[in-house]
C-alpha positions in Angstrom: 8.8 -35.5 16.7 12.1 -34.7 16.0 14.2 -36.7 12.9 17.8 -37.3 14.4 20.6 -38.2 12.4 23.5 -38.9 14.6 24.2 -39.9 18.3 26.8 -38.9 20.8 27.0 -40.0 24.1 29.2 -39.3 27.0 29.6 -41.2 29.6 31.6 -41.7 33.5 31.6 -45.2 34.6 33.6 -46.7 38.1 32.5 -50.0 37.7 30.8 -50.2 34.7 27.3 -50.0 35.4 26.9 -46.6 33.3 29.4 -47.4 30.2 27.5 -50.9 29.9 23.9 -48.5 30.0 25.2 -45.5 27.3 26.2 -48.8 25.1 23.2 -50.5 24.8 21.5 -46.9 23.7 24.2 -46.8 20.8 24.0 -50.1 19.9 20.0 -49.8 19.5 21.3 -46.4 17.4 23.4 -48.3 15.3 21.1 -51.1 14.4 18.6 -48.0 13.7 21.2 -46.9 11.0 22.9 -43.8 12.8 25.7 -42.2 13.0 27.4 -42.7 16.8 29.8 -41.7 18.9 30.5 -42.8 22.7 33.1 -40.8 24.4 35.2 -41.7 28.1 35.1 -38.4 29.8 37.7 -39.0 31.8 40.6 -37.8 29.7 38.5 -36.5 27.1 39.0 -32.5 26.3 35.9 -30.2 25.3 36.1 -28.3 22.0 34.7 -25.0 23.2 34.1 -24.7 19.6 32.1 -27.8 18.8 28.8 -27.0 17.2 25.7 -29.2 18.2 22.4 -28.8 15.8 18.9 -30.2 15.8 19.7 -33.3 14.1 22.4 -34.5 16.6 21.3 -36.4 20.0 23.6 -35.9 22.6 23.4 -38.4 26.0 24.9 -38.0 28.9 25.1 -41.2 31.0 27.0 -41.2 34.4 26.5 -43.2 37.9 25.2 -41.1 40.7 27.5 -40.4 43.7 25.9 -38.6 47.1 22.3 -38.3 45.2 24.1 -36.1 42.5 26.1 -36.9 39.6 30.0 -37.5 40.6 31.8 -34.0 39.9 33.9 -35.2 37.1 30.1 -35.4 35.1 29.2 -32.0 37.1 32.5 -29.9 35.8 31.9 -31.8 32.3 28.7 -30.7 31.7 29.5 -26.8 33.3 32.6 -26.7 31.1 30.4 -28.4 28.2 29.4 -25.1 24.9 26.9 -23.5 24.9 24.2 -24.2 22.4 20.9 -22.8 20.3 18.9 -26.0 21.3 20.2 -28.8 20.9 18.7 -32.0 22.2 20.2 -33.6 25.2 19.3 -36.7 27.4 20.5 -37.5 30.8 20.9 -40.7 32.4 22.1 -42.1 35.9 22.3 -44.8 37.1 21.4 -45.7 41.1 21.6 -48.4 43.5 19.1 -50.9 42.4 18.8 -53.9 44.4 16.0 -57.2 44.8 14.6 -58.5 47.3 13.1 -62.3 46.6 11.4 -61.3 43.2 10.9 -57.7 43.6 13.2 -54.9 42.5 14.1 -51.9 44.3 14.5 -49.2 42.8 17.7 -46.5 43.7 17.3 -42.6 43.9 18.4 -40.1 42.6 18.0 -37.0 44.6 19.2 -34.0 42.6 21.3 -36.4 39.6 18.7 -36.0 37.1 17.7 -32.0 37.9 20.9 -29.8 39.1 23.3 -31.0 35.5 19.3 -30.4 33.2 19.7 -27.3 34.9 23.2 -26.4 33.9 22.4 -27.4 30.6 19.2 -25.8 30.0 20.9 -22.7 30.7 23.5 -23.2 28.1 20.6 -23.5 25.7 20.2 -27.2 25.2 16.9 -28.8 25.4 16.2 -31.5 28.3 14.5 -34.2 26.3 14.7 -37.3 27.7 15.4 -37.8 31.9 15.8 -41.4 32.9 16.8 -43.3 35.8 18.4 -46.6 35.7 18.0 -49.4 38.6 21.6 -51.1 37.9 23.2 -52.9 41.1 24.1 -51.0 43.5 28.1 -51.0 43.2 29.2 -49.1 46.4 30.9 -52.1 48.4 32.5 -49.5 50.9 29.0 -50.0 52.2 27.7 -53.4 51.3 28.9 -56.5 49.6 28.9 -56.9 46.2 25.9 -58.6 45.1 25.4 -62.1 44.2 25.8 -62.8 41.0 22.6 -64.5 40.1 20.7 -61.0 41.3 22.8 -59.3 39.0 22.3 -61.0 36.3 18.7 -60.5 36.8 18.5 -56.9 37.3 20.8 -56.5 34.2 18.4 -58.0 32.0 15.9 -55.7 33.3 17.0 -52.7 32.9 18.4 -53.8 29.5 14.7 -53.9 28.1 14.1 -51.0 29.9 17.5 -49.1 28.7 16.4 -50.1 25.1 12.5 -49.1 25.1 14.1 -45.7 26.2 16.6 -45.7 23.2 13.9 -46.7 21.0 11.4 -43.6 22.1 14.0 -41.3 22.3 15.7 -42.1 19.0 12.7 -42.1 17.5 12.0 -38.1 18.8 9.5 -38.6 21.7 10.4 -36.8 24.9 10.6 -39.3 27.8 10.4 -37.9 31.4 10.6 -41.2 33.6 12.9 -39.7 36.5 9.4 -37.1 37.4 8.0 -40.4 38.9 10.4 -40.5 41.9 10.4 -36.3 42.1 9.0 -36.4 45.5 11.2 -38.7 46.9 14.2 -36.8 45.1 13.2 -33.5 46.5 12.8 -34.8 50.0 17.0 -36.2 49.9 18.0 -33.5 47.7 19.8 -31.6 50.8 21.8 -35.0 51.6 23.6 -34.8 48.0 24.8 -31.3 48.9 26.1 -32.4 52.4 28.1 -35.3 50.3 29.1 -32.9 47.4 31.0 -30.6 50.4 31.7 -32.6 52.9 30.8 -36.7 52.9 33.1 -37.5 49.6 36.3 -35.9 51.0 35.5 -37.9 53.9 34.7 -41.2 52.0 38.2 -40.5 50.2 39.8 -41.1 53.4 38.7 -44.8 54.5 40.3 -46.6 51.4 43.9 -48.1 52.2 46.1 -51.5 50.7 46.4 -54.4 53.3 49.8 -56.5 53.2 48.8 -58.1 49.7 49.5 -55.3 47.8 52.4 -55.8 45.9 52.6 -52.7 44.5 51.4 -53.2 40.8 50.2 -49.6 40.2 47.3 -50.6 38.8 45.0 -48.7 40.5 46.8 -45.7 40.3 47.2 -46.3 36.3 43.6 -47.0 35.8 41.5 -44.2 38.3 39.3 -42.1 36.4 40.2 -39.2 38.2 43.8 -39.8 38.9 43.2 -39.6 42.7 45.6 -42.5 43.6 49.2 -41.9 43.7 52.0 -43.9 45.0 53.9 -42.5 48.3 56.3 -44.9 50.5 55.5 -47.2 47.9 52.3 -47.6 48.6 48.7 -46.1 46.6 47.9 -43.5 48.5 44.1 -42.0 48.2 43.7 -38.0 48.1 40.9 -35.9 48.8 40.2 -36.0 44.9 38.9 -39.8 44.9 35.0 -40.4 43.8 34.5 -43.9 45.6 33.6 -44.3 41.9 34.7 -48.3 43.6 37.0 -49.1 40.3 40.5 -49.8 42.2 38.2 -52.0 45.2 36.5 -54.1 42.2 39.3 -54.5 40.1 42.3 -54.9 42.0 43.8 -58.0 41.4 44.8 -59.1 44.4 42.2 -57.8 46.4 44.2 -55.6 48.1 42.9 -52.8 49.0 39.7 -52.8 51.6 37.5 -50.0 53.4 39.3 -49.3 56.8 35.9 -50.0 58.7 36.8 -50.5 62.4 39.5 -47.8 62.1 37.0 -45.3 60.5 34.5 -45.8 62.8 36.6 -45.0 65.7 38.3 -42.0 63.8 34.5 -40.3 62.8 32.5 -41.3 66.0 35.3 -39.2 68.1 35.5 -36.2 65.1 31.7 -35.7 64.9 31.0 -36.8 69.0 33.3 -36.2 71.3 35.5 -33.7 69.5 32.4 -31.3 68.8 31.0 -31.3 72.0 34.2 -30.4 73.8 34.8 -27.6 71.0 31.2 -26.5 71.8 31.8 -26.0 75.5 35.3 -24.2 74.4 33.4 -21.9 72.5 30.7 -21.5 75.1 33.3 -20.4 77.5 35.1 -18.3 75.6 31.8 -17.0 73.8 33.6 -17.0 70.2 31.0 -16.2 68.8 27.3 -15.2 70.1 26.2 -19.4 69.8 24.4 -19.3 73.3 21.8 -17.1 71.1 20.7 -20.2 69.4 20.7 -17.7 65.7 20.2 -19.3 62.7 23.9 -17.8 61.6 25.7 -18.9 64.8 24.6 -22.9 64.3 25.8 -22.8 60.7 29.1 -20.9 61.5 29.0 -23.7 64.1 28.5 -26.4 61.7 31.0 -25.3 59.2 33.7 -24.8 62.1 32.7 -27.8 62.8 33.5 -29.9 59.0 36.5 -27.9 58.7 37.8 -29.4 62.1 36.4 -32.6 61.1 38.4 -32.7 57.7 41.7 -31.7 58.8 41.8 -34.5 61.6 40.0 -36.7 59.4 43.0 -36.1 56.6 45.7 -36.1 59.9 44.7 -39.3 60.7 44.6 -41.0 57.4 48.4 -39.8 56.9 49.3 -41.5 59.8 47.4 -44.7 58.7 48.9 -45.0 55.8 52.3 -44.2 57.3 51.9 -47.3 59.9 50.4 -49.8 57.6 53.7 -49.7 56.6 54.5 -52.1 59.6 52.9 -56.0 59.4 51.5 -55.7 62.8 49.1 -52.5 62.2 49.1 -53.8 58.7 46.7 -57.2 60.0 44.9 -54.8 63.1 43.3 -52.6 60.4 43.0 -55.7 58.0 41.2 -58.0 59.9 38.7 -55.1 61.6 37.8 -54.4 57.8 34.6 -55.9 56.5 35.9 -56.1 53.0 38.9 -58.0 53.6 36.9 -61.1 54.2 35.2 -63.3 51.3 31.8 -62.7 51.9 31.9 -59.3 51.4 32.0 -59.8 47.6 33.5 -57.2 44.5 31.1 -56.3 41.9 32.0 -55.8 38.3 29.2 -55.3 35.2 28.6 -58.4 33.6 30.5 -58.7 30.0 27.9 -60.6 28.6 24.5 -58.2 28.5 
């Protein structure tokens, strides 16, 4: 049992789901009488010469991204001092959902374990690991959910975010992400494929339809400063996080997942594309992949993403060069899902 005395937690949050977590923790730590302190990584600089002891609690709380923690958390925590054990919790948030009365939980694949890692080796000690069911917030994929489910699975995981702050504050170790471990391990190769390859690609399927009146919004308020504004319109780059802020908070509901268009562009770049590269390099014998050797089907496979990228990032230049024009404007409009009204935004509730 450990007697803290003060409370720092950093957090990432796209659409709120994480900031809303890390502040019910330091809420409960203020009503316990500590000292507190919750910090926005996104513009926030690390003091390489900040000193963490035994007495301070530090949190890291941060949505997970591709079964890993987004890399904005990731380069945080690798650019984060070193320490002579310190206490440190983590917690992620992940895709939880309900069906009728029962709640599904998310995974995490590698969120909880790769940044404990990381942060065991700077010295710190992992002393609290848990996983948090908020809605699932990635509407690139889904729509938002209704609001009466979120509603419900907020008040969930608030008892649940607050029996955690109340063990943890009170210096018990609490080790809740081991229960899904198996289930982790199994997807854990997944969240590597998306670290190098699937979020570049996911980057490229965001666009603004005709109601975009060029606010700048988005581009003010990305965490990661991945939208910028070219032609006069928010152009996304290969550093977006599909962290889904700019979807769920533009105003005008502007800007939609090019679904139709991206489906067309990735079934010909990982179909049609590889197999007449294949053949090409079969006839050519580039390199020795007739052998069927473990090295020749990954140099393969990285020839392979590195192809896929550069037409992938071709072809959303060009997009965003002819939405320009009203006519291409409405074709890639009207083939997007999220462009109609039952594919719904999500934003945290304020009032939990």
């Amino acid at each position: 049992m450990r007697n803290y005395s003060k409370l720092i937690v950093f957090y990432f949050s796209g659409t709120g789901n994480a900031k809303k977590a890390a502040e019910w923790i330091v809420k409960s730590a203020v009503e316990k009488g500590f000292q507190t302190e919750l910090i926005n990584i996104d513009h926030y600089k690390i003091d390489e010469k900040s000193l963490f002891n035994e007495q301070t609690l530090i949190g890291f709380c941060s949505p997970t991204h591709g079964f890993n923690l987004p890399p904005i958390m990731l380069q945080f925590i690798f650019q984060f001092p070193k320490s002579k054990g310190a206490n440190v919790f983590l917690l992620n948030t992940r895709a939880g959902m309900k069906l009728y009365k029962l709640f599904l939980p998310g995974l995490s694949g590698i969120a909880q374990y790769f940044p404990a890692l990381m942060l065991r080796l700077k010295g710190y000690r992992i002393v609290g690991m848990q996983p948090m069911d908020l809605p699932s917030n990635w509407i690139s994929i889904h729509p938002g959910l209704k609001q009466k489910v979120v509603d419900s699975i907020f008040f969930r995981c608030k008892k649940i975010a607050l029996r955690f702050a109340d063990k943890i504050l009170s210096g018990k170790k609490v080790y809740t992400a081991f229960w899904s471990l198996p289930f982790d391990l199994a997807i854990a190769p997944i969240s590597l494929g998306y670290y190098l390859i699937g979020r570049f690609a996911i980057a490229k399927t965001f666009v603004a339809n005709q109601n975009c009146n060029q606010c700048g919004l988005c581009v003010k308020n990305c965490p990661v400063n991945a939208i910028k504004m070219i032609d006069n319109r928010p152009f996304w780059t290969f550093d977006c996080e599909s962290c889904m802020h700019c979807m769920n908070h533009c105003p005008k509901r502007s800007i939609e997942t090019a679904f139709g268009f991206t489906v067309i562009l990735w079934w010909a770049v990982f179909s049609i594309i590889p197999f007449f590269a294949l053949k090409i390099m079969l006839d050519k014998q580039i390199f020795p992949i007739h052998s069927n050797s473990i090295w020749a089907e990954l140099i393969y496979l990285f020839f392979q993403s590195i192809v896929a990228l550069l037409i992938i990032y071709g072809a959303y230049r060009l997009l965003h060069f002819l939405m320009k024009f009203s006519f291409f404007n409405k074709i890639i409009t009207n083939t997007s899902l999220s462009h109609y009204k039952f594919w719904r935004r999500y934003k945290a509730p304020k009032d939990f």
